[in-house]
matplotlib code that plots the C-alpha trace (Angstrom):
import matplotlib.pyplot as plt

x = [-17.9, -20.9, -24.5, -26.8, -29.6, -29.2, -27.0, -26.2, -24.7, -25.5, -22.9, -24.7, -22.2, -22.6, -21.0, -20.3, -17.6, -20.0, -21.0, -18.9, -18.5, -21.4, -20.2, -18.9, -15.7, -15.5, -12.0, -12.6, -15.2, -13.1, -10.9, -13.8, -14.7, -11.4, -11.0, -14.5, -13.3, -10.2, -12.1, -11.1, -13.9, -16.8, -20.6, -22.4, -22.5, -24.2, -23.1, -24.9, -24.2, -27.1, -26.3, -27.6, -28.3, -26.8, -23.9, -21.3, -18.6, -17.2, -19.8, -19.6, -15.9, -16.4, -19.6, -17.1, -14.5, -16.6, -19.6, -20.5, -21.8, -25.3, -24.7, -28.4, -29.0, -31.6, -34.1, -36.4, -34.4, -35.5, -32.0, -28.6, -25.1, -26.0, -28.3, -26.9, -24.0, -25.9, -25.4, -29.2, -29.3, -26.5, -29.4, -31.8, -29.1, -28.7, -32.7, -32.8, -30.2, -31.8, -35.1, -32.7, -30.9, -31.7, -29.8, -30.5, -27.7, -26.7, -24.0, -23.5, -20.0, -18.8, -17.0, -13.7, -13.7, -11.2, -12.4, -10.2, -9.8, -12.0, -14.3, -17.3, -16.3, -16.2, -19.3, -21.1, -19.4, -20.4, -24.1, -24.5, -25.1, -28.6, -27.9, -29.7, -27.0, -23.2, -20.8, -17.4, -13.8, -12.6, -9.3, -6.9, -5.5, -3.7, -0.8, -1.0, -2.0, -5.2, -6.3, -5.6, -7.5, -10.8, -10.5, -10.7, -12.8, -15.5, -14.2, -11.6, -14.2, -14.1, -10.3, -9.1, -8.9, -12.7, -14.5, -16.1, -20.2, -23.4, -23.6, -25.7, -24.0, -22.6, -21.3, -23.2, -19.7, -19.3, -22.4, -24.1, -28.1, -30.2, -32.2, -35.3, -34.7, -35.1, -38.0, -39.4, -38.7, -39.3, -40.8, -38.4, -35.9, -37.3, -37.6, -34.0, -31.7, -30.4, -28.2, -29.7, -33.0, -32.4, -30.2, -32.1, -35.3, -34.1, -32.2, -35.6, -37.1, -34.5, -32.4, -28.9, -26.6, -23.1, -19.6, -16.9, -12.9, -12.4, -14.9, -12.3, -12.4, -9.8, -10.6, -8.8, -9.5, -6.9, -8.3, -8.5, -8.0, -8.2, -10.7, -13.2, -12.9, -13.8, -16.5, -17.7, -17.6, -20.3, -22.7, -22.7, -22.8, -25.6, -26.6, -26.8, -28.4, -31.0, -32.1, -31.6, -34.1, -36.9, -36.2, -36.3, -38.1, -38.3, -36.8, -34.4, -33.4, -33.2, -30.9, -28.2, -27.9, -26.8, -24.7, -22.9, -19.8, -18.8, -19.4, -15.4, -13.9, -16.1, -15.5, -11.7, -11.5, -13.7, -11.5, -8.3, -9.5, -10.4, -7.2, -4.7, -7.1, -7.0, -3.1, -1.9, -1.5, -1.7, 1.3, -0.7, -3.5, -1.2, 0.4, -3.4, -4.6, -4.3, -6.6, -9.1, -9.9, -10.2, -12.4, -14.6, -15.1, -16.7, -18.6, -20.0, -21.1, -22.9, -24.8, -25.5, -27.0, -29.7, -30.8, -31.3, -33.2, -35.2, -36.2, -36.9, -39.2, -41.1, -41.6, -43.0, -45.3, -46.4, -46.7, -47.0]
y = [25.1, 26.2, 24.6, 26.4, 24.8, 25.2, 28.1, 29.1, 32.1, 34.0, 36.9, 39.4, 41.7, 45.1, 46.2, 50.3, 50.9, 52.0, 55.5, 57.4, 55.4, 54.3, 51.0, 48.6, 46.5, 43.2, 43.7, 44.5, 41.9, 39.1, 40.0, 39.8, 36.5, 35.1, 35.8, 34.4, 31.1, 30.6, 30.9, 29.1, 26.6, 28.6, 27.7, 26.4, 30.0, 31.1, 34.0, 36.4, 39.0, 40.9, 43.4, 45.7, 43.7, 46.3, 48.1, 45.6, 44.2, 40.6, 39.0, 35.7, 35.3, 35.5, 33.2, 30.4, 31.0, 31.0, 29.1, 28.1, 31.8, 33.2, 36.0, 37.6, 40.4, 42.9, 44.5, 47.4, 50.2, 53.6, 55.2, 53.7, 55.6, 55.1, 57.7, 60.0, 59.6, 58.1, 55.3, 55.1, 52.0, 50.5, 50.2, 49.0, 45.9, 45.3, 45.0, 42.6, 40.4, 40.3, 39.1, 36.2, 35.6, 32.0, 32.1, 32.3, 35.4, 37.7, 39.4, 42.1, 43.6, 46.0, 44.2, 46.6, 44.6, 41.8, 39.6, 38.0, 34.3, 34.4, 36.4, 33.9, 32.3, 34.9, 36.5, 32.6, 33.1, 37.0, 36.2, 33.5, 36.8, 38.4, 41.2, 41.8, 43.4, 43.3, 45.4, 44.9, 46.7, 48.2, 48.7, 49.6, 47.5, 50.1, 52.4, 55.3, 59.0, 58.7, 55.3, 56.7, 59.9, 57.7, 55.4, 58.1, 59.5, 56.5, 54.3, 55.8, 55.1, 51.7, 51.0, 48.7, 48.6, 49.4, 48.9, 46.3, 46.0, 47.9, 50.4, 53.7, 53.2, 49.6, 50.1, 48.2, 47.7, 44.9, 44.2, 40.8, 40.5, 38.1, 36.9, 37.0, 40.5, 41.8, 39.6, 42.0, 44.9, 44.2, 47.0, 49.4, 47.8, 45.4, 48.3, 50.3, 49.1, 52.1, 51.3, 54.9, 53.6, 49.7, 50.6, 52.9, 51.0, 47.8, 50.1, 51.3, 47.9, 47.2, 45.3, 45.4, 47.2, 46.0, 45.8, 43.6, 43.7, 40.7, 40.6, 42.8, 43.4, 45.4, 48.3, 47.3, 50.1, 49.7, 52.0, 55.0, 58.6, 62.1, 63.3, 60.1, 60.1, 64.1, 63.5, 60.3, 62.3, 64.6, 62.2, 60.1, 63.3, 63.8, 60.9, 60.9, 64.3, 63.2, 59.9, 62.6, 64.7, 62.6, 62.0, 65.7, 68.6, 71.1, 73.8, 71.1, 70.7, 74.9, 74.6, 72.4, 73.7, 76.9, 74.9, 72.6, 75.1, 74.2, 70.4, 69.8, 71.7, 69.5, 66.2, 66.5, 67.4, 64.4, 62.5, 63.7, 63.5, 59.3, 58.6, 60.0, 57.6, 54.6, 55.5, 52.9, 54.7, 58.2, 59.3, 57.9, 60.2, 63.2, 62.5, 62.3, 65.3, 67.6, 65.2, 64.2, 68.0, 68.4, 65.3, 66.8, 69.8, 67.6, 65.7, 69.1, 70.3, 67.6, 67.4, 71.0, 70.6, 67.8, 70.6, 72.6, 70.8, 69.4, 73.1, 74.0, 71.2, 71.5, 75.4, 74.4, 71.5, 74.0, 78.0, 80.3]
z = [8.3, 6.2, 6.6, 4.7, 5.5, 9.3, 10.1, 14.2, 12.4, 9.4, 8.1, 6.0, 4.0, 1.8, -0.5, 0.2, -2.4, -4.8, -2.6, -4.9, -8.0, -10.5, -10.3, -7.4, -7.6, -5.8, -4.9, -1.3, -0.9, -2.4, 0.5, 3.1, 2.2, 2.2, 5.8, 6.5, 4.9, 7.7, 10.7, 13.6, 15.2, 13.5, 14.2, 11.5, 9.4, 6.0, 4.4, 2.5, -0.5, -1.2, -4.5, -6.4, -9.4, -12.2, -10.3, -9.2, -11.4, -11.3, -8.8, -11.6, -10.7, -6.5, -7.3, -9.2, -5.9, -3.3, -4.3, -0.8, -0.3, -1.6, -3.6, -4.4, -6.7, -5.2, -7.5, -6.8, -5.1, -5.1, -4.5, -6.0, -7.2, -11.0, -10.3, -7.7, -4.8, -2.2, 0.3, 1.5, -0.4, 1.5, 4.1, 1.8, 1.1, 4.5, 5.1, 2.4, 3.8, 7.0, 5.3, 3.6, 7.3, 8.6, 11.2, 15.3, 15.5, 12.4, 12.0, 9.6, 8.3, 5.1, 2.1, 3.1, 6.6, 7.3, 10.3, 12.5, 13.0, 15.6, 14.7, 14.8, 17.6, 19.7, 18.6, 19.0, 22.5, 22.9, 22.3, 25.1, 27.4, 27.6, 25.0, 22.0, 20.3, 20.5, 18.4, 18.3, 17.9, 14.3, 13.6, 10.5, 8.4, 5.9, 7.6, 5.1, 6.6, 4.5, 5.5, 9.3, 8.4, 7.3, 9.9, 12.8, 11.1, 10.7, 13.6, 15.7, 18.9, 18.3, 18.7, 20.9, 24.0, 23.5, 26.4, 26.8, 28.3, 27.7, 25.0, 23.6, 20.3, 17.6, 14.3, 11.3, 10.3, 13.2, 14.6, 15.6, 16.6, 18.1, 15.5, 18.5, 19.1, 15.2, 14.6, 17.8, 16.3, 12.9, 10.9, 12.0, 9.3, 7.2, 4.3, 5.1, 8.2, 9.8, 12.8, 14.8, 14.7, 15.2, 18.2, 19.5, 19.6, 21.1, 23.9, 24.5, 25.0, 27.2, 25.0, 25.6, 23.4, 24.4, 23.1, 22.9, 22.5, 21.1, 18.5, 15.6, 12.0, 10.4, 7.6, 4.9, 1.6, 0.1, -3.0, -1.2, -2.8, -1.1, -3.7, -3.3, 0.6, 0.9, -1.4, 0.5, 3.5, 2.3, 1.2, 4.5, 6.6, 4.4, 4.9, 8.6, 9.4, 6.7, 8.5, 12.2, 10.3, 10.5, 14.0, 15.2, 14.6, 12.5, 14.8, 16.0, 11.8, 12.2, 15.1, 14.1, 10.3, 12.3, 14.5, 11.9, 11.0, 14.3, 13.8, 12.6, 15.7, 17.9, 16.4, 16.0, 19.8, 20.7, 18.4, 19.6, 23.9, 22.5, 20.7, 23.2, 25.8, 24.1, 23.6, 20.8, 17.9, 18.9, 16.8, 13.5, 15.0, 14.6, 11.5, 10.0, 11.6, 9.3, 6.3, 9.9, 9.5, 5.5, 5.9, 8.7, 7.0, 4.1, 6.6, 8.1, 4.9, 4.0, 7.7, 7.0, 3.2, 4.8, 7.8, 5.4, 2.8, 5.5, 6.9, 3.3, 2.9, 5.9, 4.5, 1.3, 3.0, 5.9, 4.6, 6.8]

ax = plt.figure().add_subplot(projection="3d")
ax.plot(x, y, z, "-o")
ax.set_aspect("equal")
plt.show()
């Protein structure tokens, strides 16, 4: 299954369970690998860890288990959660195993993602279209409210039935590339991968962006606490309006710090008018209403911390 030395496919996985927590467990990755080791009729495939070399625990016992993989330890990174709750390395990971990537497609998933048996296969199948990119369909793995609440709230829009053909939006979570069309675009993520700006780019190239159903991975946290998910929520809606920030303008940052105390009523109808389409677990929806919201709220105040920091900068660099 695994030919290193001339991959069709290579899998790229980070490890995001250190966004809260000064040091990452391997727990959720030793579970991610596993399911990459039963695929059915893979392509020749590599797969690749990149980590921050002081912040994960146990790597030594994956690398003795699964010693077919290349685990890496990455050096250099200006931002990690030793120093501050962050997940802007997360990106910086993911860059780093897309320099590594020998392969003709690469694929990139989270250490909390379980592929299905086909997974490679059908993305191998997936990529013999013209499209540059093709995200697939999330799903979760864990039936508690909390596990729902997350997963709407990170992937609810890619539950199956997703619908399948061109795109404006994949998840990094589930994501496959031509290897052609990064090499293209190059600089815009060989320092920090950020899925916004990749996308973005190569649907303005005229790259495809496309999804698939049948290309799934299930969430699979199976660590998750209220207190670590609100507070995760902030630093990725953080996150996100920071990397929006440098994409807009300053009055633009102005506008939607105003606008984000209205951000949780806005996603939690969008999420509710997309669960009650797709239809399949619509009561789960319900039963996690209630910790979507909490979690949204977090998520708002987060998005509005980065407009405003971002304002406040562009003050100090340009007085009036």
């Amino acid at each position: 299954m695994i030919s290193p030395q001339n991959p069709i496919l290579s899998v790229v996985i980070a490890i995001v369970s250190d966004t809260t927590d000064p040091q990452a467990g391997v727990g959720l990755l030793a579970g991610c690998l596993e399911a990459l080791s039963h695929q059915v009729n893979p392509p020749p495939m590599e797969i690749i860890v990149p980590y921050h070399e002081k912040n994960v625990d146990g790597i030594e016992t994956l690398q003795s288990q699964f010693s077919h993989v290349n685990f890496f330890p990455v050096t250099g990174l200006k931002t990690s959660s030793a120093k501050v709750a962050t997940r802007e390395h997360h990106d910086t990971l993911r860059a780093r195993g897309l320099l590594a990537a020998q392969g003709d497609l690469i694929a990139l998933v989270e250490d909390h993602a379980r592929p299905d048996k086909n997974w490679c296969a059908n993305i191998l199948a997936a990529h013999r279209t013209g499209y540059a990119a093709i995200g697939g369909a999330i799903e979760n793995g864990i039936d508690r409210p909390l596990n729902w609440a997350v997963y709407y709230c990170d992937f609810g829009r890619y539950q199956n039935p997703l619908p399948s053909g061109m795109s404006a939006f994949a998840s990094d979570a589930n994501v496959s590339y031509k290897r052609s069309a990064l090499e293209a675009i190059r600089m815009t993520w060989e320092q920090s991968f950020r899925e916004v700006v990749v996308n973005g780019t190569l649907m303005a190239r005229g790259d495809g962006v496309a999804l698939r159903h049948d290309i799934i991975v299930h969430q699979h946290r199976s660590d998750l606490r209220l207190s670590d998910a609100l507070r995760e929520r902030f630093i990725w809606g953080r996150s996100y309006a920071a990397t929006r920030c440098a994409l807009v303008s300053h009055s633009k940052r102005a506008i939607y710090a105003v606008l984000s105390p209205l951000l949780p009523g806005v996603l939690m109808l969008r999420m509710t008018v997309t669960a009650w389409k797709r239809r399949r677990h619509f009561g789960k929806f319900l039963r996690s209403c209630h910790l979507i919201f909490i979690l949204l709220i977090s998520w708002s105040l987060g998005e509005c911390v980065a407009y405003l920091r971002g304002v406040r900068c562009h003050l100090r660099d340009n007085p009036s």
